[in-house]
N, C-alpha and C positions, 0 to 999 in steps of 0.2 A: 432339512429345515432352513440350515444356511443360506443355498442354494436359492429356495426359493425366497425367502428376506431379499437376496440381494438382486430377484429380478423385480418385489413389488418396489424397490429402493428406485431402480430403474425408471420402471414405469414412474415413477412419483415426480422423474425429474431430479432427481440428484448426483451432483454432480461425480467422477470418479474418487474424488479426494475424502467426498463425504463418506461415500460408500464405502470405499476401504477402511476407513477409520470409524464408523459404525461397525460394519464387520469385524474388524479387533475387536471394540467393545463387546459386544454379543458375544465371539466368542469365550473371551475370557471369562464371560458372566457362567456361560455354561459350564466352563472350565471346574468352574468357583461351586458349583451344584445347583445354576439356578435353573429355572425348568420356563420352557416358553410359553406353557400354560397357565403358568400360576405367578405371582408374585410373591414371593417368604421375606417379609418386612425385616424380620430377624438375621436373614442373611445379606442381607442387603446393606443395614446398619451396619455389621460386622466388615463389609469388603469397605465400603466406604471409610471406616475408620483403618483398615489397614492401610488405604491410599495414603490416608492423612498422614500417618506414622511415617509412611517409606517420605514423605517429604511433598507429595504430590500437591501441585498449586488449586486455588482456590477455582481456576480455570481449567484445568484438567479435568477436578471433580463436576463441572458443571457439564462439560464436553462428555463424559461417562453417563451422566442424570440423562443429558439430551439422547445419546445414542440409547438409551433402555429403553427412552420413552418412545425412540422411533419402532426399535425393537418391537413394543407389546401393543403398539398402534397397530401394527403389519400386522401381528398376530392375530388380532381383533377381526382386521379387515378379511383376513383367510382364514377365518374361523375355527382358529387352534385356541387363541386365548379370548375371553369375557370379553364385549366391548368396554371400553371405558377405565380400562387396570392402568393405562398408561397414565392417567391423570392421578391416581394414588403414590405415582411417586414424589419423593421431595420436591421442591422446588430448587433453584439454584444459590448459589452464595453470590450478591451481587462482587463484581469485583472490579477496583477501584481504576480510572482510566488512568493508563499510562501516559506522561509525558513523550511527546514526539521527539525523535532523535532528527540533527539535521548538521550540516555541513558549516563551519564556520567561514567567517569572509577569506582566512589565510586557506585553509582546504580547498574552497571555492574556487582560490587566484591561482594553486597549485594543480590543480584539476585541469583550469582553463588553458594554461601555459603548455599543456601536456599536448596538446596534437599541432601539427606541422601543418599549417596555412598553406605554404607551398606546394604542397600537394592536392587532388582532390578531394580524397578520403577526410584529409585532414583539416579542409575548407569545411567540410559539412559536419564532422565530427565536435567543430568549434562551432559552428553555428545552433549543433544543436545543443550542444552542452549550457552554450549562452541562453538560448531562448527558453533552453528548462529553467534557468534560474532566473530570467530578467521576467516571465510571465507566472510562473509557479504555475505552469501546465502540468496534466497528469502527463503522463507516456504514450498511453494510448489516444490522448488528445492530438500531440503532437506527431503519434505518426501518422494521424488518419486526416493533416494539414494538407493542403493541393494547393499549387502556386497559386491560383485567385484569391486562394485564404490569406495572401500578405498584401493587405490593401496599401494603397498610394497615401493616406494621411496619416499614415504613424501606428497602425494598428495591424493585429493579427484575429482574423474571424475562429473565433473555436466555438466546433461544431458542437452540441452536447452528446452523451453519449447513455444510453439508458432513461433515467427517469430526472437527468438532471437538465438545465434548461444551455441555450446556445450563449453566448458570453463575444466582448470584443475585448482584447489583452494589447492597452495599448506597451510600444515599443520603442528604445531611444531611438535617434538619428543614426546614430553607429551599430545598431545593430540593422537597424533598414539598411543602411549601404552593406554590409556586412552579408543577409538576408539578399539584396542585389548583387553582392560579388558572386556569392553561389550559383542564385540563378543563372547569373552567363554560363559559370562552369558547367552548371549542368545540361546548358544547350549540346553543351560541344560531347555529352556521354549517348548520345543518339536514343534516347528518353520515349523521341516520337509523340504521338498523344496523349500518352496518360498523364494524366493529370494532378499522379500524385508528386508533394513535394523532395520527398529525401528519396534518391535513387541510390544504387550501387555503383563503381567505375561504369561498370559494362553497361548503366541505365536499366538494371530492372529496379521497379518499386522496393523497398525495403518490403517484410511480410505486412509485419505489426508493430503492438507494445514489447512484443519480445525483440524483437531485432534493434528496438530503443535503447532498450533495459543493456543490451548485447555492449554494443558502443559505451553507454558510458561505464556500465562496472569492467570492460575491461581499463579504461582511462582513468579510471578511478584508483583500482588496482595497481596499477602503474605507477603512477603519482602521489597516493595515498596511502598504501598499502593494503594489507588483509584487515577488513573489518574496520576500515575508515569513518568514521562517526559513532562508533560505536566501541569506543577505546576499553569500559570496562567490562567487554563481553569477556566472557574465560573462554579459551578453547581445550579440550584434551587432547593427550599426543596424540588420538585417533579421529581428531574430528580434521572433515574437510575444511580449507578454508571459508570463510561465512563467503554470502551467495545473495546478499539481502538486496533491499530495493532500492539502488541505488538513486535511480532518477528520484524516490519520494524525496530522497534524502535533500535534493538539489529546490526542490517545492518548498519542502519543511524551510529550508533555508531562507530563500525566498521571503516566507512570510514570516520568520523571525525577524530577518532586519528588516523589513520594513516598520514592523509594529514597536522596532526599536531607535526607530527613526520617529515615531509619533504619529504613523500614522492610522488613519480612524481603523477600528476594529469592524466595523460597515465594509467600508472601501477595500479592507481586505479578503475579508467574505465574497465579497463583490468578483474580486478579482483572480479568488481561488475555485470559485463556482461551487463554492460550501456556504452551510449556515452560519448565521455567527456566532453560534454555541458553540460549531464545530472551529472557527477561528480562536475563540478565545481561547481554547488550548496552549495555542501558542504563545501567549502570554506570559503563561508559566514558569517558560524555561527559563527565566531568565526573573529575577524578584525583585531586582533594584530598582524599575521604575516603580511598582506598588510599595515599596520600601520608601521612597520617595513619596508617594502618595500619600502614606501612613504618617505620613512624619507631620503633616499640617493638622492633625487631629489634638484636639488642645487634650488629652489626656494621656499623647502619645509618651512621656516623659516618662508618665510612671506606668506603663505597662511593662 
């Protein structure tokens, strides 16, 4: 029965990560006595609250809800369980949006200092370390850049990527000359035609977002240490060192100071290629300008 779950999973388009982590769930459920024909509300209550007890987050239990419900969909659809059981279960616990973690200006400067201009690696590794943080590009934005994309008036074209729309990220003057140092360099790695931007010594194309990601958390690493923006993560004696996203972290950054600089919550939006719901997040991290805000409220004395 597993088996075939995880080819209609397949079929359905989902991706490795999902599937495997449905597949835990399910199993476990089975584990647990649940049957893939049926739904036992009474048992189901009962694992649920055992999750709760062991400490399980309110996002775990939603990720267990989602993977049943794909579960007894499949079932439906291959004719082992009732159409329509999947919809009988709970619903999820909304759970509240986390604050963005992001790179402070002294991280940022420590980050920057970390690769060797002199060199080529260390020309482009600077370049891109700057352009993640002077654009608040994602990764996969900036690897899928091609030298046309650094136009002549101060700006970088980023392409969209999915459902999101195409954007210009303007850039300072030092980062254009900066952005033109490399280019030369790059003439001289025998590059040939392609047209993409960031090459290797030897001039192949870099892949992707991974070989972004690659670059800067190892520079990060270096310069910052393990788990850099993220100081009160706990690690145990058996955990690897954290692995996380580093370029977000140089984005997030990005649109903290600006929006701590005063600038419009629009224009940042604008300039992240996100909503401004999704901008105002970052607003958050930081409470001293609405504290400031708060404070011209003629009531604000006696709150």
């Amino acid at each position: 029965m597993l088996a075939r779950y995880e080819l209609l999973l397949q079929q359905l388009g989902r991706s490795p990560t999902t599937r495997r982590m449905y597949l835990a769930a399910a199993r476990e459920w089975l584990a647990a006595g649940g049957s893939p024909a049926s739904l036992d509300a009474d048992l189901l209550a009962k694992r649920l609250g055992q999750r709760r007890r062991a400490g399980a987050s309110a996002a775990t239990i939603n990720n267990d809800l989602k993977a049943l419900r794909s579960l007894y969909r499949c079932m439906g659809i291959a004719g082992i369980a009732p159409l329509g059981l999947d919809r009988q279960l709970p619903r999820g616990r909304r759970v509240p949006q986390r604050l963005p973690r992001w790179l402070s200006a002294d991280q940022v400067g420590a980050l920057l200092a970390r690769p060797d201009p002199a060199t080529f690696t260390g020309l482009r590794d600077h370049a891109i370390l700057r352009l993640l943080y002077e654009t608040g590009m994602r990764s996969g934005e900036l690897a899928a850049l091609g030298c046309g994309d650094v136009l002549p008036d101060g700006t970088v074209y980023v392409a969209a990527q999915g459902a999101r729309r195409d954007r210009y990220a303007p850039i300072s003057a030092e980062m254009g000359a900066l952005l033109d140092a490399y280019i030369a360099q790059r003439a001289t790695r025998r590059a040939g035609k392609q047209a993409a931007l960031w090459v290797s010594q030897h001039g192949h194309a870099l892949r992707n977002a991974r070989s972004i990601w690659e670059i800067v958390a190892r520079h990060a690493r270096s310069a910052l240490g393990t788990a850099a923006g993220y100081e009160r993560l706990r690690l145990t004696t058996r955990a690897r060192p954290w692995s996380g996203h580093y370029p977000h972290l140089l984005r997030a950054g990005f649109a903290v100071a600006m929006l701590e600089r005063g600038c419009n919550v629009m224009a940042v939006a604008q300039l992240l290629g996100v909503r401004a719901e999704q901008a105002v997040l970052y607003q958050a991290v930081d409470l001293a300008p609405l504290r400031a805000a708060i404070a011209v409220h003629p009531r604000f004395s006696a709150l």
